[in-house]
Biopython code that builds the backbone (N, CA, C, O; Angstrom):
import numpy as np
from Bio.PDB.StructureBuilder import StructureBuilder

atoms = [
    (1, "UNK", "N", (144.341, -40.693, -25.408)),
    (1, "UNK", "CA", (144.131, -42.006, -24.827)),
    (1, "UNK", "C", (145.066, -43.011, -25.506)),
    (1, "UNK", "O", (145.109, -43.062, -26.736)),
    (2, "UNK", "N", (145.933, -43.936, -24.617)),
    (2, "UNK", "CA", (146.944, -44.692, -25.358)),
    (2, "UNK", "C", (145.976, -46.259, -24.889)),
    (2, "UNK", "O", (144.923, -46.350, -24.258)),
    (3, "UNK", "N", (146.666, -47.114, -25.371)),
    (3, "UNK", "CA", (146.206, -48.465, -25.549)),
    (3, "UNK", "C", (147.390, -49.196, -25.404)),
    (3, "UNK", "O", (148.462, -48.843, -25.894)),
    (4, "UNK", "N", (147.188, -50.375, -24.630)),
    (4, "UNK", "CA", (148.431, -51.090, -24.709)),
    (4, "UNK", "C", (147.159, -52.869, -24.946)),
    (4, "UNK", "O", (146.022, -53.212, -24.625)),
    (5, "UNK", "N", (148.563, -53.552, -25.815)),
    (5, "UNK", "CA", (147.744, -54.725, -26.553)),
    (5, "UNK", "C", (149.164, -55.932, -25.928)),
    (5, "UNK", "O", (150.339, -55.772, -26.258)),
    (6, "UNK", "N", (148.804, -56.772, -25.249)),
    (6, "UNK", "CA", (150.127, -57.839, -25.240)),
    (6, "UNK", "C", (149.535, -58.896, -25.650)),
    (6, "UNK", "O", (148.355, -59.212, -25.500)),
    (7, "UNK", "N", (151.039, -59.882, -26.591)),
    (7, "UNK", "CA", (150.710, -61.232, -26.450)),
    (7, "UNK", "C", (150.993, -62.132, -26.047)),
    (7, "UNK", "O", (152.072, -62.712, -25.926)),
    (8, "UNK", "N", (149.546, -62.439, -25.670)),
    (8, "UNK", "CA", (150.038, -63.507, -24.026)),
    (8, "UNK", "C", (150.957, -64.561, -24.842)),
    (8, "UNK", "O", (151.682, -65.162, -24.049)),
    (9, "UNK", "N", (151.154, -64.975, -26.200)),
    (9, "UNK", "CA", (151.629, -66.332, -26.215)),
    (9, "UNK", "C", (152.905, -65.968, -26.723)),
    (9, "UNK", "O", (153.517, -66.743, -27.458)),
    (10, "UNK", "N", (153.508, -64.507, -26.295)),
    (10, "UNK", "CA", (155.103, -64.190, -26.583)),
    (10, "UNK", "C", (155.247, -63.827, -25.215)),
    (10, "UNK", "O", (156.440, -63.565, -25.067)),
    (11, "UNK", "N", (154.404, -63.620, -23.715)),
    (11, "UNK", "CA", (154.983, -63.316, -22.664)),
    (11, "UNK", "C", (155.174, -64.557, -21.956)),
    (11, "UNK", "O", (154.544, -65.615, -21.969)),
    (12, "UNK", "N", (156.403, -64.090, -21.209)),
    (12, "UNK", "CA", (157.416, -65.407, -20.389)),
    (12, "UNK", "C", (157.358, -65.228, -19.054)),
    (12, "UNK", "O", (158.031, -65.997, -18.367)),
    (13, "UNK", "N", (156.525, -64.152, -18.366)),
    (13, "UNK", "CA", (155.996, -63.818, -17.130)),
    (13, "UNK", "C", (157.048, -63.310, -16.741)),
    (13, "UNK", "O", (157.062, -63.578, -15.539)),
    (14, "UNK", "N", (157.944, -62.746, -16.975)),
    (14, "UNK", "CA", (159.138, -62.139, -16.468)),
    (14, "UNK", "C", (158.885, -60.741, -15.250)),
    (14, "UNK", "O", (159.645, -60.468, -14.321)),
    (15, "UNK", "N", (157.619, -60.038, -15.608)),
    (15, "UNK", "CA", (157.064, -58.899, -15.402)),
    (15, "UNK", "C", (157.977, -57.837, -15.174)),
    (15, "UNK", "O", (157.998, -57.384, -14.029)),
    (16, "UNK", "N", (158.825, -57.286, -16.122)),
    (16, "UNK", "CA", (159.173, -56.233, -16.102)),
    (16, "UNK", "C", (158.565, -54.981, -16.462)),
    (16, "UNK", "O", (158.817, -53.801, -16.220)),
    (17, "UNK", "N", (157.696, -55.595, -17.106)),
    (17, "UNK", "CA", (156.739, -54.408, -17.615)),
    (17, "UNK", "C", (156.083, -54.050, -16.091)),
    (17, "UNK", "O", (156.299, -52.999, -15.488)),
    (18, "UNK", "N", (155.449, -54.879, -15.731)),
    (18, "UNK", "CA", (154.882, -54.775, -13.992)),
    (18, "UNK", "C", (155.689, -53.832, -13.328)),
    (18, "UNK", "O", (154.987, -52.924, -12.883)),
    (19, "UNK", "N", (157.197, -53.652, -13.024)),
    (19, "UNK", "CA", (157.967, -52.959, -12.459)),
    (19, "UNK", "C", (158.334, -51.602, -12.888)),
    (19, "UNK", "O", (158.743, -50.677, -12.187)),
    (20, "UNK", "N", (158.051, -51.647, -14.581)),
    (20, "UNK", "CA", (158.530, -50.738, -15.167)),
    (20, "UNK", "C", (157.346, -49.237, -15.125)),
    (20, "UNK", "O", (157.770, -48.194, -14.626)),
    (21, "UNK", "N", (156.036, -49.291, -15.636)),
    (21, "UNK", "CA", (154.924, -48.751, -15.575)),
    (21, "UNK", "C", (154.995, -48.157, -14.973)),
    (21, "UNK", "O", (155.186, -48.548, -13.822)),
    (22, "UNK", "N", (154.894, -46.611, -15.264)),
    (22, "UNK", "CA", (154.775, -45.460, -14.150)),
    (22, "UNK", "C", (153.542, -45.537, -13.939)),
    (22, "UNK", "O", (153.241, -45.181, -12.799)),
    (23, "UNK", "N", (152.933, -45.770, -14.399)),
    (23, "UNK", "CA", (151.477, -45.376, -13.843)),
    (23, "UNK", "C", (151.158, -47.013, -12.799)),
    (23, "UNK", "O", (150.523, -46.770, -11.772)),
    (24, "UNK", "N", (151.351, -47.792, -12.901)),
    (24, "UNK", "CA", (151.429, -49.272, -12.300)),
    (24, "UNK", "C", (150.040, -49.817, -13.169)),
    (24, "UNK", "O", (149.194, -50.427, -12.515)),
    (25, "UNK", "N", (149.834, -49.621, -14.471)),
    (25, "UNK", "CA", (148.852, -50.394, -15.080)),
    (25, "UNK", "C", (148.793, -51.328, -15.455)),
    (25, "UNK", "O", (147.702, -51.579, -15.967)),
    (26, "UNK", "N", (149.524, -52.118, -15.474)),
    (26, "UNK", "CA", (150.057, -53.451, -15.573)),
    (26, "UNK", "C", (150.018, -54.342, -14.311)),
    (26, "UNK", "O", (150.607, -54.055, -13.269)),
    (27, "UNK", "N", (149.344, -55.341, -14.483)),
    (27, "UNK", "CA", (149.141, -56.575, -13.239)),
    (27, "UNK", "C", (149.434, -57.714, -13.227)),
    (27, "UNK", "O", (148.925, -58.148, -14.260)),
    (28, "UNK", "N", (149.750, -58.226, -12.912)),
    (28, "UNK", "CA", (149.649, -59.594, -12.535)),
    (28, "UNK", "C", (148.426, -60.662, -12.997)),
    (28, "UNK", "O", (147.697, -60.816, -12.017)),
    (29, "UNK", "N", (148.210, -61.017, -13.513)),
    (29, "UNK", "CA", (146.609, -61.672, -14.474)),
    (29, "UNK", "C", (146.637, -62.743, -13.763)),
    (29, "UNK", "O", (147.647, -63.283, -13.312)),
    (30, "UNK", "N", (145.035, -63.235, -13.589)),
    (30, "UNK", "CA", (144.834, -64.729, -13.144)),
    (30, "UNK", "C", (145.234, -65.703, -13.738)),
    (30, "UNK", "O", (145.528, -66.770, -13.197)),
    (31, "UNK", "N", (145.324, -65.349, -15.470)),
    (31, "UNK", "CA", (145.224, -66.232, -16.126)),
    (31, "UNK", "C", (146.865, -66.848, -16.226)),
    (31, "UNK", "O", (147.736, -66.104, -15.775)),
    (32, "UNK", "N", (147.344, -68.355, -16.880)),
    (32, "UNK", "CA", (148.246, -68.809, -16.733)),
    (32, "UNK", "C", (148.581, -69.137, -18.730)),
    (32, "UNK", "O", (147.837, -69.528, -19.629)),
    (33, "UNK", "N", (149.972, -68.752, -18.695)),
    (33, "UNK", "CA", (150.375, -69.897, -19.838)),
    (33, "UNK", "C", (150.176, -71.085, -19.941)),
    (33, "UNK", "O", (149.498, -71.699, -19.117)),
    (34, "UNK", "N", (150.884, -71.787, -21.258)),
    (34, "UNK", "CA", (150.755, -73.299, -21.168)),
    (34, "UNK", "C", (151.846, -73.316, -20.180)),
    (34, "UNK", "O", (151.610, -74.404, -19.655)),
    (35, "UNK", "N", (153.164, -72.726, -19.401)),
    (35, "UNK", "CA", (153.631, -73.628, -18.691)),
    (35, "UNK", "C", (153.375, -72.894, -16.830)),
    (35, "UNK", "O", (154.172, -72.809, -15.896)),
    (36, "UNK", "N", (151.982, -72.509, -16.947)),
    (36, "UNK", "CA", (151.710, -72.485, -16.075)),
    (36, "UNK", "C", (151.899, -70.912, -14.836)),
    (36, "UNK", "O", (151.418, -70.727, -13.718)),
    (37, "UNK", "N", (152.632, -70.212, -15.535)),
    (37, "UNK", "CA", (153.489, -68.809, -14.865)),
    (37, "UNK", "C", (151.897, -67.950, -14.977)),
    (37, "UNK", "O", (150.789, -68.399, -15.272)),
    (38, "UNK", "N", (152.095, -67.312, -14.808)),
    (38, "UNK", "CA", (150.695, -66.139, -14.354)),
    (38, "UNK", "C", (151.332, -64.970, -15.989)),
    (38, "UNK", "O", (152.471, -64.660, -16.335)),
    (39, "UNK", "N", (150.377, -64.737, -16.412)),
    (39, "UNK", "CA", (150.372, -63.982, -17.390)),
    (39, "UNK", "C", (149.968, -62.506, -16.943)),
    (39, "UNK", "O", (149.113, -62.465, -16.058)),
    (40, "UNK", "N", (150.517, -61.118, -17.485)),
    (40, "UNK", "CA", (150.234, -60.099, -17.407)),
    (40, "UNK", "C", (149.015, -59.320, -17.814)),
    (40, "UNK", "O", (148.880, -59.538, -19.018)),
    (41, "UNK", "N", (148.035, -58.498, -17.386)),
    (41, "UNK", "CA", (147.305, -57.699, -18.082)),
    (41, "UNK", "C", (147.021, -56.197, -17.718)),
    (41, "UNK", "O", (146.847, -55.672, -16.618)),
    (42, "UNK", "N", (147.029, -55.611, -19.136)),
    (42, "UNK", "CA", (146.607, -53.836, -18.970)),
    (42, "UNK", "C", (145.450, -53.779, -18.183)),
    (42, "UNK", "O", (144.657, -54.718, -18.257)),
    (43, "UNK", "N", (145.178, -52.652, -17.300)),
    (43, "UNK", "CA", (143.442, -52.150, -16.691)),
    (43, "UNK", "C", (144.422, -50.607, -16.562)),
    (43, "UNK", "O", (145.562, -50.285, -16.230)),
    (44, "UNK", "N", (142.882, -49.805, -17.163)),
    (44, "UNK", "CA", (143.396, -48.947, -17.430)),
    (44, "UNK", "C", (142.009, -48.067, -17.571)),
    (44, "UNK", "O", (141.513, -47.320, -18.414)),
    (45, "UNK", "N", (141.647, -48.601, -16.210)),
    (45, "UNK", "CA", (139.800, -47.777, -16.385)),
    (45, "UNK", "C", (139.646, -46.340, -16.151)),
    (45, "UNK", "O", (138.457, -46.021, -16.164)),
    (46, "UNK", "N", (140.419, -45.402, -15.947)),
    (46, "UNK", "CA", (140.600, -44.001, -15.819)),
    (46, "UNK", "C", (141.143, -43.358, -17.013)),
    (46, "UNK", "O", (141.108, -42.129, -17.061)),
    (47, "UNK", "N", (141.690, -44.087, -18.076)),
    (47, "UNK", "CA", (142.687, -43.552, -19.205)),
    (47, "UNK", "C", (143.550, -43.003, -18.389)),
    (47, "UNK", "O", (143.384, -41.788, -18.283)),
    (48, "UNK", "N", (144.562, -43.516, -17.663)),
    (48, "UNK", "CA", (145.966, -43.194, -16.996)),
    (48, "UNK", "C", (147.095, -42.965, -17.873)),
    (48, "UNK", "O", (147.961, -42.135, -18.149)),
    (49, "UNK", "N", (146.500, -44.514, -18.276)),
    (49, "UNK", "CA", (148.283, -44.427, -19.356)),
    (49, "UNK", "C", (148.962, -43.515, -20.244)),
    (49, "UNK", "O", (148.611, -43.686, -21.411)),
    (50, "UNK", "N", (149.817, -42.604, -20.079)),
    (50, "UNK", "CA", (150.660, -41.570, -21.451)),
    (50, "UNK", "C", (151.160, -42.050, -22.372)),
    (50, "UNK", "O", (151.813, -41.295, -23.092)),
    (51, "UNK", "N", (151.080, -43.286, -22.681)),
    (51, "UNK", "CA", (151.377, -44.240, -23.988)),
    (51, "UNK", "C", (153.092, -43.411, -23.820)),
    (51, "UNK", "O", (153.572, -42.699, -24.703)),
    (52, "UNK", "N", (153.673, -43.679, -22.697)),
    (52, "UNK", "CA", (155.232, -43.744, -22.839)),
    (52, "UNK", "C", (156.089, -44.963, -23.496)),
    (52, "UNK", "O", (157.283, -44.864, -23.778)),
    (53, "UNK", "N", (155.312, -46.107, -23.694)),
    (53, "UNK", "CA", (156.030, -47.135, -24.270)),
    (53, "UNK", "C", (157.333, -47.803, -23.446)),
    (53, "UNK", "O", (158.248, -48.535, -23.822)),
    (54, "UNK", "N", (157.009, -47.241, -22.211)),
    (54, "UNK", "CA", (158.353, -48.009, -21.196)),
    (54, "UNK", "C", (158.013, -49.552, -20.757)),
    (54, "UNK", "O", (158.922, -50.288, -20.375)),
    (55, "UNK", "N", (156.917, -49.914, -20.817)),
    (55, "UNK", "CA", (156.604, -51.344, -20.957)),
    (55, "UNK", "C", (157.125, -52.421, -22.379)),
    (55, "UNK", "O", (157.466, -53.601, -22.303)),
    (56, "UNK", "N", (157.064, -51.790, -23.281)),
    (56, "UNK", "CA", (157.053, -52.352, -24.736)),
    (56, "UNK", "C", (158.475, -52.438, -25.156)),
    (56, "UNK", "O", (158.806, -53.314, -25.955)),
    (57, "UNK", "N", (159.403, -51.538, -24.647)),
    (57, "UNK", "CA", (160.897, -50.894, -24.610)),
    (57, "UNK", "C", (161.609, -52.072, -23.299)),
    (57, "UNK", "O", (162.744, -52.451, -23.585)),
    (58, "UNK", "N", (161.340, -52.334, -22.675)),
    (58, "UNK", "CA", (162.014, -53.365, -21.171)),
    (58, "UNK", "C", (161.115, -54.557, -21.540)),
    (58, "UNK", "O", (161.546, -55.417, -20.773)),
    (59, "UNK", "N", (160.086, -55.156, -22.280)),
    (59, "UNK", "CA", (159.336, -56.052, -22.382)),
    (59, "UNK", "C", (160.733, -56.845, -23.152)),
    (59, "UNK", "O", (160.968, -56.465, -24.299)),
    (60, "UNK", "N", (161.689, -57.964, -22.539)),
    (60, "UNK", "CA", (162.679, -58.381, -23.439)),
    (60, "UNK", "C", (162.249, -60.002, -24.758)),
    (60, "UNK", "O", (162.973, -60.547, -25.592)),
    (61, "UNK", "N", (161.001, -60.232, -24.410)),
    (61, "UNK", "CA", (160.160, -60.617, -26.080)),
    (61, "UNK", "C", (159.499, -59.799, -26.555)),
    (61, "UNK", "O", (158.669, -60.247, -27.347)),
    (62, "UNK", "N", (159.496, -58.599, -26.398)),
    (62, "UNK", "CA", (158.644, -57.904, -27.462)),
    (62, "UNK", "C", (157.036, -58.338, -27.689)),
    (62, "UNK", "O", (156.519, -58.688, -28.750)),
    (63, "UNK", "N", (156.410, -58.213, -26.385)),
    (63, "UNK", "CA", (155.146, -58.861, -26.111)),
    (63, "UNK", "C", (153.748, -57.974, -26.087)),
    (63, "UNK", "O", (152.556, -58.280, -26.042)),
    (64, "UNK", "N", (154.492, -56.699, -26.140)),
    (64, "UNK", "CA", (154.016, -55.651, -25.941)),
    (64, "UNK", "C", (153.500, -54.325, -27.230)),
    (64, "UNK", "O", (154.317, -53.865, -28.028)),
    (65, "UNK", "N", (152.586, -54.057, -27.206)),
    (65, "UNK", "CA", (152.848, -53.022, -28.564)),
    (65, "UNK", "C", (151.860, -51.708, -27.971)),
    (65, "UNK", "O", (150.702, -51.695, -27.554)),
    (66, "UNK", "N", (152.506, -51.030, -28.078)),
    (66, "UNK", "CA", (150.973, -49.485, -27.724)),
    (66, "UNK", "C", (151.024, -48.350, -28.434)),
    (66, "UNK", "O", (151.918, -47.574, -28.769)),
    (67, "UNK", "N", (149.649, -48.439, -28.616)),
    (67, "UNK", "CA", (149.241, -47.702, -29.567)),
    (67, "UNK", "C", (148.541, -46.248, -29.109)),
    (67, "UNK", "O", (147.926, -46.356, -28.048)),
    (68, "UNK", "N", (148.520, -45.049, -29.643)),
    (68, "UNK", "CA", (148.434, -43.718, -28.769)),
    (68, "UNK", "C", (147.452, -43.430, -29.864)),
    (68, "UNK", "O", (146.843, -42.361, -29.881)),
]
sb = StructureBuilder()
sb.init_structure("model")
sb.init_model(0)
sb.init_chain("A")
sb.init_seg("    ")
for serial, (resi, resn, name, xyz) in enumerate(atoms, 1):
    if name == "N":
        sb.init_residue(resn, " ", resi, " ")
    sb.init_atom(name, np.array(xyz, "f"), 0.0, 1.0, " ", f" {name:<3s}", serial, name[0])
structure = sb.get_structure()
């Protein structure tokens, strides 16, 4: 079982991680930064994820960390 942890107050909503995710566990979040962009979040209610780290690797702030 891998884990993925982001922080929202190093993501810039860019969502590459969104694009990148083979498994597509990564979404689009309701929630907003302070300047307002939609912030990302893991769901991952099946244990999908292979903790490949292709989110954390294309994440270009380093917003990302996962842990296996």
């Amino acid at each position: 079982m891998s884990l993925i942890k982001i922080n929202n107050s190093r993501c810039k909503s860019c969502y590459l991680c969104v694009t990148t995710c083979p498994k597509n566990l990564i979404k689009k979040s309701d929630k907003t930064n302070r300047l307002g962009d939609f912030l990302v979040e893991f769901q991952d209610k099946n244990n999908e994820c292979i903790g490949c780290a292709m989110c954390a690797k294309r994440c270009p702030d380093m917003a990302i960390e996962v842990y296996k």
